[in-house]
C-alpha positions as CSV (number, residue, x, y, z in Angstrom):
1,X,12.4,-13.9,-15.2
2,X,9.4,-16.4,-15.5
3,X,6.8,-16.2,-17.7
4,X,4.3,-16.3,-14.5
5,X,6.6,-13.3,-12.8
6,X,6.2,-12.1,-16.7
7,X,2.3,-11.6,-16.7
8,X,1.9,-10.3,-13.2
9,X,4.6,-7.4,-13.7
10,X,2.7,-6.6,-16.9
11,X,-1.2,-7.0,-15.1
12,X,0.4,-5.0,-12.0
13,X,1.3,-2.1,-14.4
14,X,-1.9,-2.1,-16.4
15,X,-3.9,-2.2,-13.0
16,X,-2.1,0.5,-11.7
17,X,-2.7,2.4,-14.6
18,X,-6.2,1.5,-15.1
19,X,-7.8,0.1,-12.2
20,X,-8.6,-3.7,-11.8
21,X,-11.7,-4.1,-13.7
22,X,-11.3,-2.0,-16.7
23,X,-8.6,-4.3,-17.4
24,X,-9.6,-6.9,-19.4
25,X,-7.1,-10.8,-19.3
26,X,-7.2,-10.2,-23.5
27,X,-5.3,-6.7,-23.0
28,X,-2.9,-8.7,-20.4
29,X,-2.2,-11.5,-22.9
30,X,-1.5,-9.4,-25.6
31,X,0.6,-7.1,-23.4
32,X,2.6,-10.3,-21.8
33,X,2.9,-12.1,-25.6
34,X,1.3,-15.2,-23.2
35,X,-1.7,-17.4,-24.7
36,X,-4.9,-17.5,-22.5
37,X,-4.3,-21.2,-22.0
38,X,-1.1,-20.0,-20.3
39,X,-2.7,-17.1,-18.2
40,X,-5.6,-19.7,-16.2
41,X,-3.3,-22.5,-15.9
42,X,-0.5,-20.2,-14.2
43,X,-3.6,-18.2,-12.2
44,X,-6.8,-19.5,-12.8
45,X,-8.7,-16.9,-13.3
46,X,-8.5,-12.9,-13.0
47,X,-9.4,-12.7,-9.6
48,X,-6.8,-15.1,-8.5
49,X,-4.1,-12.9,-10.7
50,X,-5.0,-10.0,-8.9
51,X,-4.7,-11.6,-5.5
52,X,-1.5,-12.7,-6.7
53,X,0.0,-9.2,-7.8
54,X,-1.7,-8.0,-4.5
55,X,0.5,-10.5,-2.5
56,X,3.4,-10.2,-4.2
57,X,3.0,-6.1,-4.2
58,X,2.4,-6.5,-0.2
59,X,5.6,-8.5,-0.5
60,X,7.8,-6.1,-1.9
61,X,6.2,-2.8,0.5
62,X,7.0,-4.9,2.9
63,X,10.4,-5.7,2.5
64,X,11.2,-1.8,1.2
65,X,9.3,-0.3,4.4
66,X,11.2,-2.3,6.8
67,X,14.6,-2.3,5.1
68,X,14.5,1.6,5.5
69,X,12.9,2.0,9.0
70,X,15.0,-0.5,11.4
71,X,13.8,-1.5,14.5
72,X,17.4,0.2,16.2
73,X,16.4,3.6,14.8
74,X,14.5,5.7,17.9
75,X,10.8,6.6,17.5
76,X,10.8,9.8,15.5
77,X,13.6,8.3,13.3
78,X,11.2,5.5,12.5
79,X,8.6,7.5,11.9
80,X,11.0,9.7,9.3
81,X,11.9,6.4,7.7
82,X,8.8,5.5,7.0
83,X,7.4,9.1,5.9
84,X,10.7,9.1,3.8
85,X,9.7,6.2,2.1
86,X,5.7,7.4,1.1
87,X,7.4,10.6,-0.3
88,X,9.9,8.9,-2.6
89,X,6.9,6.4,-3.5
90,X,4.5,9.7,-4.1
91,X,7.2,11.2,-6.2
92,X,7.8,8.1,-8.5
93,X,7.0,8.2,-11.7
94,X,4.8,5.0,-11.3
95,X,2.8,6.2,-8.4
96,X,-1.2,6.3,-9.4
97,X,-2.5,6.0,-6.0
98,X,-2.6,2.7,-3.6
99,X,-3.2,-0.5,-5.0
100,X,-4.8,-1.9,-2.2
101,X,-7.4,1.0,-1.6
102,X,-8.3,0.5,-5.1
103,X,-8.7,-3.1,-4.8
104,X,-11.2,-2.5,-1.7
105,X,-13.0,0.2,-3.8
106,X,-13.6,-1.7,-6.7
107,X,-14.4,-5.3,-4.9
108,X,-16.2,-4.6,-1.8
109,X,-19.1,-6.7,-1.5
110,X,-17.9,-8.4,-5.1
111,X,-14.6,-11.0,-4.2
112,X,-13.7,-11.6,-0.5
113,X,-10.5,-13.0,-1.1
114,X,-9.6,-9.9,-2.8
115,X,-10.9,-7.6,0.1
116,X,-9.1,-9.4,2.7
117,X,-5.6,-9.4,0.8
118,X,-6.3,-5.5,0.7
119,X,-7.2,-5.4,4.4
120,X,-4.3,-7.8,5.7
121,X,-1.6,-5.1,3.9
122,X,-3.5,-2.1,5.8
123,X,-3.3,-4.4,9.0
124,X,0.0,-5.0,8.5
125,X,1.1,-0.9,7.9
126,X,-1.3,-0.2,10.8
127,X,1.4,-2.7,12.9
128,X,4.3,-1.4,11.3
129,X,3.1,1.8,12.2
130,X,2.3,0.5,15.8
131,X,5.6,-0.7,16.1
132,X,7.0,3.1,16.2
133,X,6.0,3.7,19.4
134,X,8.4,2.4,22.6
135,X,6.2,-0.2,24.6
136,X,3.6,1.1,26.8
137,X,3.9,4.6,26.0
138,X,0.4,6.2,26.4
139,X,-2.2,5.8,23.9
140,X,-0.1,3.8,21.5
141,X,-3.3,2.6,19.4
142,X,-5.5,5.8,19.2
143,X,-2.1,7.2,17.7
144,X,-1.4,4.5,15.4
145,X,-5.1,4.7,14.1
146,X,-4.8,8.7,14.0
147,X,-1.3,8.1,12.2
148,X,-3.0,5.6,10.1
149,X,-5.3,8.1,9.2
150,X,-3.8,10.4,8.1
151,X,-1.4,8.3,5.7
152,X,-4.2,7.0,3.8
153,X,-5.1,10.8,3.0
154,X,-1.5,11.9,2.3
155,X,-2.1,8.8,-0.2
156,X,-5.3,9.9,-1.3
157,X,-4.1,13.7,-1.8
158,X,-1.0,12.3,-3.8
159,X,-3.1,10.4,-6.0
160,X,-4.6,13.7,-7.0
161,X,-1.1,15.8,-7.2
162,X,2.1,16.4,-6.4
163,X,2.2,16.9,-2.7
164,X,6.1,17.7,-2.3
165,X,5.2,21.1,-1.8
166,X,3.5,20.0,1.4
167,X,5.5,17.4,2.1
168,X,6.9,19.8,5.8
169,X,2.9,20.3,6.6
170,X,1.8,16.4,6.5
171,X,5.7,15.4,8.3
172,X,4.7,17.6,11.0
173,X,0.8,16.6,11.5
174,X,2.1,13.4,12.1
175,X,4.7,14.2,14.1
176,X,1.8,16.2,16.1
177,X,-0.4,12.9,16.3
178,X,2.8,10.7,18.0
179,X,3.0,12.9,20.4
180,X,-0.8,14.0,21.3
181,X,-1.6,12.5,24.8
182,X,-5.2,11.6,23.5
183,X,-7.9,12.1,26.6
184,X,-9.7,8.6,26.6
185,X,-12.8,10.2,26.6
186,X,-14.6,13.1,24.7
């Protein structure tokens, strides 16, 4: 491994622990045995590590979300792939909540570039999630949004416990919401 690859496993795991701005680049150096020197030439700055451990991080979800949810699989065994995959996420020892919703929390309104890395990954699961459903079945997007939804709180509720005793409860709301026929208007 790099030294670059070094610093950003070692930031990643410090902002995942800590959040992004109660991190300081001394406590990042000392963890990665890098000099500062090293730290801005390889990123430039702090924000542009954290876009880069954001686009990496988007990287790997990426590649991990569709290796287990195949585009051959049917709809509901899509839909189980990717549920599968939040729970063993929820259930790791490194889970401490979303790094993205984090990074919107605690930049919003502070570092655009930031903001929009955190809003192209929850474009992208929004799409994933989209990509569930079997072309032009019925209300495709108010599902995927309702779906979306409701992942972002399982994520939220995991970040505050262990949900595995609920894990049956939130599999089966979502089902519910894939296969609502929503009424176009209220």
């Amino acid at each position: 491994m790099n030294k670059k690859e070094h610093v950003m496993d070692i930031a990643e795991a410090l902002f995942n622990d800590f959040g992004y701005i109660a991190v300081g680049v001394d406590l990042i150096r000392d963890k990665a045995s890098v000099s500062k020197t090293s730290m801005y030439r390889y990123f430039g700055s702090k924000n542009k590590l954290i876009e880069a451990v954001l686009i990496r991080r988007h990287q790997r979800f990426e590649e991990e979300l569709n290796a287990t949810a195949p585009i051959k699989e049917d709809a509901n065994n899509r839909l189980d792939a990717i549920l599968d995959w939040h729970f063993s996420w929820f259930r790791s020892v490194n889970f401490k909540g979303c790094l993205f919703i984090h990074a919107l929390a605690e930049f919003k309104g502070k570092d655009e570039a930031i903001v929009q890395q955190a809003l192209q990954h929850k474009a992208w699961l929004k799409s994933k999630l989209y990509s569930v459903f079997e072309p032009g079945q019925k209300d495709i997007e108010t599902k995927t949004e309702a779906i979306m939804t409701f992942l972002e709180g399982m994520i939220i509720r995991a970040e505050f416990g262990d949900v595995s005793e609920h894990e049956d409860i939130y599999r089966q709301g979502i089902k519910a919401l894939a296969i609502i026929n929503f009424p176009h208007s209220l």
